[in-house]
Backbone as CSV, one residue per row, in Angstrom:
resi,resn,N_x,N_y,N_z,CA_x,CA_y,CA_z,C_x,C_y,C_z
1,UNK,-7.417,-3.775,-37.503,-7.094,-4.063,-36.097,-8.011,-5.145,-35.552
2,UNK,-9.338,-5.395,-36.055,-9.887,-6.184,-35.468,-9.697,-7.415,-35.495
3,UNK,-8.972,-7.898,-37.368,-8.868,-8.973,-37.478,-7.497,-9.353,-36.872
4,UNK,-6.591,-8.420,-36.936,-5.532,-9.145,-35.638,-5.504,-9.226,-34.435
5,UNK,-6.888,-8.579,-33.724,-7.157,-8.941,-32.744,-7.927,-10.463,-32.226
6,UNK,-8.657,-10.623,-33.286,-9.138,-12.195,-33.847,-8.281,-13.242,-34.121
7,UNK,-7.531,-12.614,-34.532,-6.345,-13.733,-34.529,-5.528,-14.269,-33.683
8,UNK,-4.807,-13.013,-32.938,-4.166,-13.161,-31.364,-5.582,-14.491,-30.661
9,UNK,-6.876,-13.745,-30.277,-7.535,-14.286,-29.415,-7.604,-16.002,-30.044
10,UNK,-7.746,-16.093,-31.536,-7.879,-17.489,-31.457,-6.800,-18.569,-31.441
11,UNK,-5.359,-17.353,-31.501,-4.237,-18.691,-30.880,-3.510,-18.147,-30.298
12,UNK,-3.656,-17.637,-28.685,-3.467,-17.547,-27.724,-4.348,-18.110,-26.374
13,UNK,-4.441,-18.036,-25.093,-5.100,-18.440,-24.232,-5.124,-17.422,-23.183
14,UNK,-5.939,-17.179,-22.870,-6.465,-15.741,-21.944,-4.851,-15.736,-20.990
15,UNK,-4.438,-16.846,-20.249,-3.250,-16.692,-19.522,-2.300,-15.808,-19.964
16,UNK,-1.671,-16.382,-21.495,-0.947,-15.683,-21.951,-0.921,-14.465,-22.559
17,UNK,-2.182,-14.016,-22.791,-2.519,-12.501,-23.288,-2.628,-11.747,-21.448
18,UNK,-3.253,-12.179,-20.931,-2.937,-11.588,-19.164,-1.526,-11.206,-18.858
19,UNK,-0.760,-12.669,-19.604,0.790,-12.306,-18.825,1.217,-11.093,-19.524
20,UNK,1.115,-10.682,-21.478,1.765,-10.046,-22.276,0.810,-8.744,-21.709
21,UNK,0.075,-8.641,-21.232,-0.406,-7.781,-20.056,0.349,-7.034,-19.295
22,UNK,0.276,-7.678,-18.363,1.389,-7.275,-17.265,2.590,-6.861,-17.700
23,UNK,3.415,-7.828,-18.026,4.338,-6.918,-19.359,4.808,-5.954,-19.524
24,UNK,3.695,-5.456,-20.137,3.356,-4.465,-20.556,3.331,-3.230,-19.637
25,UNK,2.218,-3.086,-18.587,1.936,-2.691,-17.491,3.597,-2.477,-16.884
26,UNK,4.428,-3.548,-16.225,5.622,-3.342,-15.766,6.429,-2.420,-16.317
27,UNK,6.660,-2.658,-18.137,7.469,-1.883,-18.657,6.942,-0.315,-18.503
28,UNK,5.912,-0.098,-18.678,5.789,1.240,-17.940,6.044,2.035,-16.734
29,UNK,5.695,1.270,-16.234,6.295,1.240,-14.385,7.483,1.207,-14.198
30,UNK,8.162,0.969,-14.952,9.975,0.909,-14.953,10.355,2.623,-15.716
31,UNK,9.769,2.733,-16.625,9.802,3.932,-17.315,9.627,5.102,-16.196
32,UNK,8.552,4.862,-15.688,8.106,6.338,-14.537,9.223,6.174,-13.156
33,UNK,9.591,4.954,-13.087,10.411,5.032,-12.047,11.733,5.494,-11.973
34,UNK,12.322,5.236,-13.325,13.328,5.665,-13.841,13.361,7.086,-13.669
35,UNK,12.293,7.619,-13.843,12.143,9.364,-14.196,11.908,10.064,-12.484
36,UNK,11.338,8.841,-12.246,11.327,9.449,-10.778,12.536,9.303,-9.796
37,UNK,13.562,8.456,-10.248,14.664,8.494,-9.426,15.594,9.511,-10.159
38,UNK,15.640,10.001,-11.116,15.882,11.223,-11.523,15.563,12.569,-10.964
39,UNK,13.923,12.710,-10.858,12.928,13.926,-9.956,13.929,13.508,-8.573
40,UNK,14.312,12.611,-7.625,14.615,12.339,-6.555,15.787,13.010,-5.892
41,UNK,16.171,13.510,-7.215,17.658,14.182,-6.665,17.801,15.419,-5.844
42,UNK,17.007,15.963,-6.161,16.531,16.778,-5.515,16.729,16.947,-3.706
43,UNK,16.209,15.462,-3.166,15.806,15.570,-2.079,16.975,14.844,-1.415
44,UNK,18.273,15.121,-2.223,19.302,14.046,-1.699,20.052,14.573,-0.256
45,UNK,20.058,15.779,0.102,20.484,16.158,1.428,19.336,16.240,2.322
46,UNK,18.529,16.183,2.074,17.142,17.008,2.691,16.769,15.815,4.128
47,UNK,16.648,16.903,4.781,16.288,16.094,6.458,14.669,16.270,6.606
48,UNK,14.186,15.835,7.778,12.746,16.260,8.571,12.028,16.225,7.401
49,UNK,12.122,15.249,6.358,10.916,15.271,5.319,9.286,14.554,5.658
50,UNK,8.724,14.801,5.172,7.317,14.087,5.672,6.938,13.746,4.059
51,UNK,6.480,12.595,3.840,6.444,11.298,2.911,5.543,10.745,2.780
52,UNK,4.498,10.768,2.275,3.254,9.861,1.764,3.611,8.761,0.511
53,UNK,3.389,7.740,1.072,3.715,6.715,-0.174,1.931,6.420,-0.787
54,UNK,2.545,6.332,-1.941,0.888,5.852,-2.411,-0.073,7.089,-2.276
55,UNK,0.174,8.502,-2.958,-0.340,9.376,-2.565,-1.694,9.272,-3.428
56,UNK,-1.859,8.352,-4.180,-3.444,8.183,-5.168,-4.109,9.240,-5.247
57,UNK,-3.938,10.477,-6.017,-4.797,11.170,-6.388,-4.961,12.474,-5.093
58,UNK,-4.287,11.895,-4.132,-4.559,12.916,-2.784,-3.365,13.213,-2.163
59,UNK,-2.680,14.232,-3.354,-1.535,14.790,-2.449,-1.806,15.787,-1.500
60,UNK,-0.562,16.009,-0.417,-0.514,16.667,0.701,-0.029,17.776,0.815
61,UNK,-0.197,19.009,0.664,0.715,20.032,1.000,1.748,20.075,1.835
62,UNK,2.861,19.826,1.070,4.279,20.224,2.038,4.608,18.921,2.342
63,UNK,4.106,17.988,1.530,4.755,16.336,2.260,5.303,16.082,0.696
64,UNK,6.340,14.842,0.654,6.659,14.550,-0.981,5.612,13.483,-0.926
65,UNK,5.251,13.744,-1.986,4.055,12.572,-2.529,4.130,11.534,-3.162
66,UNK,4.350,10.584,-3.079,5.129,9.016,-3.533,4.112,8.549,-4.314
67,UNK,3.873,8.181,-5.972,3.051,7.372,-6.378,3.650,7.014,-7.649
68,UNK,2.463,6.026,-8.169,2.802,6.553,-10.087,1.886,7.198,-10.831
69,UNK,0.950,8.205,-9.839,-0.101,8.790,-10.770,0.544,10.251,-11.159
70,UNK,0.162,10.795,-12.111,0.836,12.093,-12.807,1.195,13.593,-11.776
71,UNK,0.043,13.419,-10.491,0.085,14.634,-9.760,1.070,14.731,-8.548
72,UNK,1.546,13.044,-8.289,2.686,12.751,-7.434,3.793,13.477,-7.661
73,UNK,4.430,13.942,-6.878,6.199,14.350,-6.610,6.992,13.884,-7.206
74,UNK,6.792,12.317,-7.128,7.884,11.461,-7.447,7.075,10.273,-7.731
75,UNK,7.249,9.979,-9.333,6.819,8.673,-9.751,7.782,7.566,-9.088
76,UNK,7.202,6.624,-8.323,8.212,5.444,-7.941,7.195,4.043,-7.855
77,UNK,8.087,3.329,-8.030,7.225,1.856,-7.792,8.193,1.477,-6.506
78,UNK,7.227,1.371,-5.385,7.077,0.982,-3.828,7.684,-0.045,-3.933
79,UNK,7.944,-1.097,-4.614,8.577,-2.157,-4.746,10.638,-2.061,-4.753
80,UNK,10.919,-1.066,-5.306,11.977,-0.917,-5.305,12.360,0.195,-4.210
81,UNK,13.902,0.165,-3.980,14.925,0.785,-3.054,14.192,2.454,-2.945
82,UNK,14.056,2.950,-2.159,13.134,4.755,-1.900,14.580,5.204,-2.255
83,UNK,14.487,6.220,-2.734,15.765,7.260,-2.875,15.949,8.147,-2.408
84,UNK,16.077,7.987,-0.792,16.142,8.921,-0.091,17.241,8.925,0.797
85,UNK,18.131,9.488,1.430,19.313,9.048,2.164,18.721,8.992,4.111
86,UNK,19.566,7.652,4.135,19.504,7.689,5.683,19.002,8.462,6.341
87,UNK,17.513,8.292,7.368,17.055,9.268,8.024,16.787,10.769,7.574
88,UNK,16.210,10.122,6.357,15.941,11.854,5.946,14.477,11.916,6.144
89,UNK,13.760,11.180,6.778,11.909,11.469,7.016,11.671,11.386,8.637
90,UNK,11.188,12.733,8.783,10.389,12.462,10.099,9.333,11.985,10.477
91,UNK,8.667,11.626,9.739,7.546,10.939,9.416,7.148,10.182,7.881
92,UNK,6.607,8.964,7.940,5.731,8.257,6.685,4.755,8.194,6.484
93,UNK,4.002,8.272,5.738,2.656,8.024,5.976,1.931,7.554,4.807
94,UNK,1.354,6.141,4.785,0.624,5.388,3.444,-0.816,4.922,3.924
95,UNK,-1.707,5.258,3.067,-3.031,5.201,2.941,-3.425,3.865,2.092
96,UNK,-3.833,2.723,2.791,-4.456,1.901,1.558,-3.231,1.781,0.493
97,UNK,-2.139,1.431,1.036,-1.438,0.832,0.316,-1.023,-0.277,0.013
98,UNK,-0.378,-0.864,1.865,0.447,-2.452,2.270,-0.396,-3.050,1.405
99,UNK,-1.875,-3.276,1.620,-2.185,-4.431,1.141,-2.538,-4.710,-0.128
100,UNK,-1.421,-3.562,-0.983,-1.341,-4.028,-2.162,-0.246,-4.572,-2.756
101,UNK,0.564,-4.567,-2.027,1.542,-5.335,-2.270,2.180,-6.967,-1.044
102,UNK,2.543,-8.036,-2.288,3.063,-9.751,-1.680,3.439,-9.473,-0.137
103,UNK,2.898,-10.068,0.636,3.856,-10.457,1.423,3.920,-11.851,1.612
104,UNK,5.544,-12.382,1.960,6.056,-11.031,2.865,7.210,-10.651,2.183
105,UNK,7.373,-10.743,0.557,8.531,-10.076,0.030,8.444,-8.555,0.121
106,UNK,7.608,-8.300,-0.896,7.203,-6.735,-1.267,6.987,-5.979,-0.039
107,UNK,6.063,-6.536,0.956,5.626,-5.790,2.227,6.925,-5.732,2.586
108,UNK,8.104,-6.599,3.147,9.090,-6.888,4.847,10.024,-5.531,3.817
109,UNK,10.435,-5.757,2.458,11.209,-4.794,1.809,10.755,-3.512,1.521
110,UNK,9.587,-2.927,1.371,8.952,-1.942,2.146,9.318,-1.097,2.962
111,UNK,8.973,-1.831,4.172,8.907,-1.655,5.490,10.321,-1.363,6.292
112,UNK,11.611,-2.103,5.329,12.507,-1.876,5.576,13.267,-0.816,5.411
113,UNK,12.992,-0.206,3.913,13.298,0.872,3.490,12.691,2.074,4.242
114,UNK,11.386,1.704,4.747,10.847,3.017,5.226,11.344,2.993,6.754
115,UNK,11.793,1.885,7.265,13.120,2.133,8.914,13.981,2.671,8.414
116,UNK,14.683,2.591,7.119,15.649,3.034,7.210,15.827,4.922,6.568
117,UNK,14.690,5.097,6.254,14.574,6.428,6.017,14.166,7.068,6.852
118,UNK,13.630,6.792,8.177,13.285,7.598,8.979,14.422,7.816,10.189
119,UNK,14.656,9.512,10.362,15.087,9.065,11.524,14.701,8.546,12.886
120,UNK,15.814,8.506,13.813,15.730,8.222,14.494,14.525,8.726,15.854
121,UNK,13.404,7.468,16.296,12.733,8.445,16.607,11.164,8.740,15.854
122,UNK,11.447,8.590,14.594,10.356,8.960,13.345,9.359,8.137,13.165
123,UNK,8.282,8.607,12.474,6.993,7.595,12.969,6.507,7.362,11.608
124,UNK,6.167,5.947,11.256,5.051,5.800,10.788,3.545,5.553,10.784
125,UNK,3.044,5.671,9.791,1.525,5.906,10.056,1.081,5.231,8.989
126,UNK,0.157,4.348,9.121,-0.575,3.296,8.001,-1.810,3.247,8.168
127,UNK,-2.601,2.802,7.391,-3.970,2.602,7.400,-4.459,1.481,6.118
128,UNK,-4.973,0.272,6.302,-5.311,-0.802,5.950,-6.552,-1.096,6.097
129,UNK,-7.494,-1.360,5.182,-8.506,-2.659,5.301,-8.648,-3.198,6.637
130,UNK,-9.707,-3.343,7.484,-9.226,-4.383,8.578,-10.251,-5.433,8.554
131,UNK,-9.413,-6.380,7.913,-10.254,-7.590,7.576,-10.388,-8.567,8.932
132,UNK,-9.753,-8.320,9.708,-10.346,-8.679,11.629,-11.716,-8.209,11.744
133,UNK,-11.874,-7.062,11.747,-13.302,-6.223,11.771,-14.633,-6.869,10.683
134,UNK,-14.142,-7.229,9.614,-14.585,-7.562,8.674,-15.153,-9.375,8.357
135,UNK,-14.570,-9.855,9.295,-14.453,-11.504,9.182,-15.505,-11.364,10.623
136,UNK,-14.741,-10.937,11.693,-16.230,-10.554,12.820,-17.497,-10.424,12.643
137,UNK,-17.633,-9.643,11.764,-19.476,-9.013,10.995,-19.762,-9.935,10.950
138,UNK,-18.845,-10.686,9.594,-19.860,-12.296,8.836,-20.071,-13.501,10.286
139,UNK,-18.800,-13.191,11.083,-19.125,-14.329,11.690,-20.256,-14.187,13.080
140,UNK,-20.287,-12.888,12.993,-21.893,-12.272,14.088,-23.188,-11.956,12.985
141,UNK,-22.700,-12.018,11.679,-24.149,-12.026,10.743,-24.859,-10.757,10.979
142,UNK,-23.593,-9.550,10.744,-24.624,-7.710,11.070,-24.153,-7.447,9.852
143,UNK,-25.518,-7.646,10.009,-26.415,-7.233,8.152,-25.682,-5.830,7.943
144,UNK,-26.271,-5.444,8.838,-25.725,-3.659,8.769,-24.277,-3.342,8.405
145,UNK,-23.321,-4.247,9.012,-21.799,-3.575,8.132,-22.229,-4.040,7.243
146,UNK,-22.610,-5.108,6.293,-22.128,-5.473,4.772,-22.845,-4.110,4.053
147,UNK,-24.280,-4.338,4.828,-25.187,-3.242,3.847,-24.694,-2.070,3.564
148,UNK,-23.656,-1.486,4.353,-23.036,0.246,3.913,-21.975,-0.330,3.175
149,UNK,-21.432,-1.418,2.870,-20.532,-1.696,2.011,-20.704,-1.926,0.555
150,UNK,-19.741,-1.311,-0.229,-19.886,-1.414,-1.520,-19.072,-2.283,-2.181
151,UNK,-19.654,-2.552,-3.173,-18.460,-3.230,-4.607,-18.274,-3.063,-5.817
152,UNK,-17.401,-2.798,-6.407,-17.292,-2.095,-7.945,-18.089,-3.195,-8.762
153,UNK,-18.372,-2.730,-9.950,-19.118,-3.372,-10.591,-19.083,-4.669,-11.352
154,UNK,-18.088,-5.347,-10.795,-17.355,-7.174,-11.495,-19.011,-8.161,-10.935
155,UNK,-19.633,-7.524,-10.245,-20.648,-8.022,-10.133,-21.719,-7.602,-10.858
156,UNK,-22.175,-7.930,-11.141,-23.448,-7.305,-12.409,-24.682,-8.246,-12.369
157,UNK,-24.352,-9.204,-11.953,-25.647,-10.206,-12.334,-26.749,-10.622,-10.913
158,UNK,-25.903,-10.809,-9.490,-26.063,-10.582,-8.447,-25.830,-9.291,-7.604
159,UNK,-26.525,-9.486,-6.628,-26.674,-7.989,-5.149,-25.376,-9.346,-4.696
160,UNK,-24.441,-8.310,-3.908,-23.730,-8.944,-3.264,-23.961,-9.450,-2.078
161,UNK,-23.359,-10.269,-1.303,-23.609,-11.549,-0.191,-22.538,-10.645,0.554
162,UNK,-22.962,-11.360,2.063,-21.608,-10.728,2.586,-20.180,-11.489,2.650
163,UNK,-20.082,-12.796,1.897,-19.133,-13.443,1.242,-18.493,-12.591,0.321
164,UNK,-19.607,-12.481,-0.515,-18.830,-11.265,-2.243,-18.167,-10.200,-0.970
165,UNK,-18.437,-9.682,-0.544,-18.173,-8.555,0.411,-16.879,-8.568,1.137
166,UNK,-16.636,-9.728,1.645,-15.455,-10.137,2.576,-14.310,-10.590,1.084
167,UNK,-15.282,-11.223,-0.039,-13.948,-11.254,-0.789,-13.285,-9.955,-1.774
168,UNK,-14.324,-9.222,-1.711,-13.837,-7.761,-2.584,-12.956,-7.409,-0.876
169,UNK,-13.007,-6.981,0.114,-12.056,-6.528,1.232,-10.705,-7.227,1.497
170,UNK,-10.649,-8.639,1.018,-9.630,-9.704,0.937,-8.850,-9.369,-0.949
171,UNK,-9.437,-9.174,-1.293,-9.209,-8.726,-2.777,-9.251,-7.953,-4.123
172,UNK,-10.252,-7.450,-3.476,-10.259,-6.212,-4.129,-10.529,-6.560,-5.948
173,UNK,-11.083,-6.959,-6.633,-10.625,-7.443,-7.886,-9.309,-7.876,-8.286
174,UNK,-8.927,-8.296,-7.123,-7.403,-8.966,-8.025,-6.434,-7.799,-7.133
175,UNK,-6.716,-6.568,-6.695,-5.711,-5.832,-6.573,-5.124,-5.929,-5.197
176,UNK,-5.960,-6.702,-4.187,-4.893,-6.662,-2.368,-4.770,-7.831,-2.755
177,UNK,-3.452,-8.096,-2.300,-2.752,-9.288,-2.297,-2.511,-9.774,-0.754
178,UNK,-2.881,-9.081,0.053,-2.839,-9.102,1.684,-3.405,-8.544,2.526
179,UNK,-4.335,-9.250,3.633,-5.390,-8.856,4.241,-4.882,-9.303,5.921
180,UNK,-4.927,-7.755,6.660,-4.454,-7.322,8.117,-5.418,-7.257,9.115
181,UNK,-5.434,-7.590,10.514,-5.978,-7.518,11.495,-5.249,-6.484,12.148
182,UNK,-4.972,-5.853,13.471,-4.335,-4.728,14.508,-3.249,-6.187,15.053
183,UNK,-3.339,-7.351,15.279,-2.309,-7.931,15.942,-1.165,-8.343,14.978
184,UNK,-2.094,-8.668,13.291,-0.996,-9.325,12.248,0.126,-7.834,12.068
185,UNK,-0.783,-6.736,11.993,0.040,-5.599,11.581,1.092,-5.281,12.390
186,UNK,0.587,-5.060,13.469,1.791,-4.832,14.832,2.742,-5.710,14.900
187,UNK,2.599,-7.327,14.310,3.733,-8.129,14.234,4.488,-7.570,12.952
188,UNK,3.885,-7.607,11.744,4.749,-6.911,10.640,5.574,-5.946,10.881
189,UNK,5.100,-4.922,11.685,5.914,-3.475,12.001,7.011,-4.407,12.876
190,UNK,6.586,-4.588,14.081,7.857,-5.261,14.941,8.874,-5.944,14.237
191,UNK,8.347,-6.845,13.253,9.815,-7.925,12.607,10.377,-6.658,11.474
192,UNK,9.541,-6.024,11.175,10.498,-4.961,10.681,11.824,-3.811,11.285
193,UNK,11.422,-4.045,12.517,12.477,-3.115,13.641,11.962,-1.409,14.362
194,UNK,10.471,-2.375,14.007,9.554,-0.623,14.926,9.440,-0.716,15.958
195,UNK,9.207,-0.600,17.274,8.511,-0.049,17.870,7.309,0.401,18.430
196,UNK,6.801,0.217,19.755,5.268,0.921,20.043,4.572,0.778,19.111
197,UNK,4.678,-0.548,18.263,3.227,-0.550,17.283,2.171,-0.388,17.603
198,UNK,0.641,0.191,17.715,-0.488,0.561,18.403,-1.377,0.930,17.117
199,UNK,-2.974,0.361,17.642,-3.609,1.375,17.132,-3.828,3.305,17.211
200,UNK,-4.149,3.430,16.021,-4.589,4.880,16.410,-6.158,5.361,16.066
201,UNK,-6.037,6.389,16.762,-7.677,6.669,16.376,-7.316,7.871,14.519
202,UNK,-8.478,7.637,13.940,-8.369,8.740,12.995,-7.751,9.984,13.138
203,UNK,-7.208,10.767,11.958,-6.251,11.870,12.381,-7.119,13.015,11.413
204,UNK,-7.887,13.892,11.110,-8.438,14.381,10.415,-7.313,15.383,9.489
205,UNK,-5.857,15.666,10.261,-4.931,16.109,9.604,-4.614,15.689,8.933
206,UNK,-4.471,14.630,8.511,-3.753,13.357,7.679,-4.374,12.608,6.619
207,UNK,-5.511,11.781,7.827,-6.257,10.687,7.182,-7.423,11.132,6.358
208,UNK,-7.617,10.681,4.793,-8.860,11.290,4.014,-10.136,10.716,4.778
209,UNK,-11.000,11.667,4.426,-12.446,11.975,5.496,-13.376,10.710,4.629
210,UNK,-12.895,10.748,3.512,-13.529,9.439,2.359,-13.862,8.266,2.721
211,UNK,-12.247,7.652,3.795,-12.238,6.353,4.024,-12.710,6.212,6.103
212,UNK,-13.191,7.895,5.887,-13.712,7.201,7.597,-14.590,6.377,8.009
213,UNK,-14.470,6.022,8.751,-15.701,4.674,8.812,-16.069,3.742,8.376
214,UNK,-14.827,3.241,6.905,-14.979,2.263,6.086,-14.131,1.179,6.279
215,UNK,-14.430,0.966,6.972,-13.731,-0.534,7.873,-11.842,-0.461,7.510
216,UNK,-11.300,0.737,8.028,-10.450,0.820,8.099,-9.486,0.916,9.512
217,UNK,-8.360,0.506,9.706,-7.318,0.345,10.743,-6.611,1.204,10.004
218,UNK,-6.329,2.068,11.633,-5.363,2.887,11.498,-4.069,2.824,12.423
219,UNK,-3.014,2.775,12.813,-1.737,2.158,13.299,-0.535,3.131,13.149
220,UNK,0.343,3.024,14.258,1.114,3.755,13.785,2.485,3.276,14.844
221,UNK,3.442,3.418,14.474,4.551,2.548,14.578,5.827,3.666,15.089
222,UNK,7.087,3.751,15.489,8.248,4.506,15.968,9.713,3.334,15.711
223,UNK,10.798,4.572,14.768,12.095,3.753,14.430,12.431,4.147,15.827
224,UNK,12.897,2.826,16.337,13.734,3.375,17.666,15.433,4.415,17.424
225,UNK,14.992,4.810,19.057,16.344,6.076,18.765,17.367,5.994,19.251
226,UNK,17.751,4.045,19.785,18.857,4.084,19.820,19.391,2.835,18.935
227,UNK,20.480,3.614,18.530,21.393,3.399,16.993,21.732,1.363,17.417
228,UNK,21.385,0.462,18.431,21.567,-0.320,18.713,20.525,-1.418,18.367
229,UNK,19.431,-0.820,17.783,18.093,-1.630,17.439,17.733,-1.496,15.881
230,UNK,18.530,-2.205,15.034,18.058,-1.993,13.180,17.511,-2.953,13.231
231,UNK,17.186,-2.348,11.776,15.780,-3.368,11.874,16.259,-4.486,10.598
232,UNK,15.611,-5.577,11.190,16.453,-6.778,10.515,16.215,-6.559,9.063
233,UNK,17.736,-7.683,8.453,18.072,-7.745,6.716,16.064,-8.397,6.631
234,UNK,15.390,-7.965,5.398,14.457,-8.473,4.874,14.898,-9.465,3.757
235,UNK,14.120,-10.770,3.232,14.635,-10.828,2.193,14.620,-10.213,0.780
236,UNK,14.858,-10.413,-0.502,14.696,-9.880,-1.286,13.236,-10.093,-2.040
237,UNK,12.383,-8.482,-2.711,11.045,-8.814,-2.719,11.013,-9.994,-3.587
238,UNK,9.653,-10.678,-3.883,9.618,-11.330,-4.799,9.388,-10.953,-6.438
């Protein structure tokens, strides 16, 4: 194995072993999703559901738990169509998710699916990074937010700056692809067809106690309840 691993590396180029990567990665993700729109059937009449997308490791009692980790409800990739029928959630609720997925393909198609699963009336609830909060610090120079802030270990050779800092919150190693303020978000929800977009304060029912105080926005949004306000065609993700 080693020497065909020697071999790949000396005629290939990191790009293309990254892409046969991903690949890779996808074709799995197609596999669990498959199985999870199968698990989905289940919930095909079902009203007043409550819905965590992106349940990472922290499912909810009595909510369906949306992820692709093994302890989720329903393996799904967020990227594709929810399998849930018209207004079957009275509530949504995603933790540290949006900004892991493109916008504004992946996000507006999202966002769309989750208007259209809620009824009428039904609320969502998000919580994001708030890189508003975060761009403020550096640009008032308080030492003190960067200093309670952490970064996984892609750094090894340097203490992080509060640059490294703002770019792990903008990016995460590669993994947010999109970074929110309280005014960018409230526009996202609106062109999606919400409603009363607003901040919220922490919910200790809901929100994990992990990410309190860690420069997070919390928001929460309403499908309107009369049948005269949908929420616009998105385009298709990328």
């Amino acid at each position: 194995m080693g020497v065909v691993t020697e071999i790949a590396r000396r005629w290939s180029t990191r790009g293309l072993r990254s892409a046969l990567r991903n690949v890779a990665a996808e074709a799995q993700i197609m596999r669990r999703h498959r199985a999870g729109l199968r698990d989905a059937r289940k919930f095909g009449e079902a009203r007043g559901l409550r819905i965590q997308l992106g349940s990472g490791g922290q499912p909810k009692p009595g909510w369906v738990n949306v992820d692709l980790t093994a302890d989720a409800d329903l393996q799904l990739d967020l990227r594709e169509r929810l399998p849930f029928r018209d207004d079957a959630a009275a509530i949504v609720y995603a933790e540290h998710v949006l900004e892991h997925l493109v916008y504004p393909g992946e996000v507006r198609h999202l966002l769309s699916e989750v208007h259209r699963i809620l009824e009428p009336g039904g609320v969502v609830k998000l919580v994001v990074p708030d890189a508003g909060r975060a761009l403020e610090a550096y640009g008032l120079r308080e030492r003190d937010f960067f200093a309670a802030r952490r970064v996984r270990s892609y750094l090894t050779e340097e203490p992080p700056t509060p640059m490294h800092i703002i770019n792990y919150i903008f990016r995460q190693d590669g993994q947010h692809r999109y970074a929110y303020d309280e005014e960018t978000l409230a526009q996202v929800l609106q062109l999606a067809g919400f409603v009363n977009a607003r901040p919220r304060p922490f919910d200790p029912e809901i929100d994990s106690e992990r990410r309190r105080g860690v420069n997070s926005l919390y928001m929460e949004a309403e499908k309107p309840t009369s049948a005269r306000s949908p929420a616009p065609s998105p385009p298709s993700p990328c």
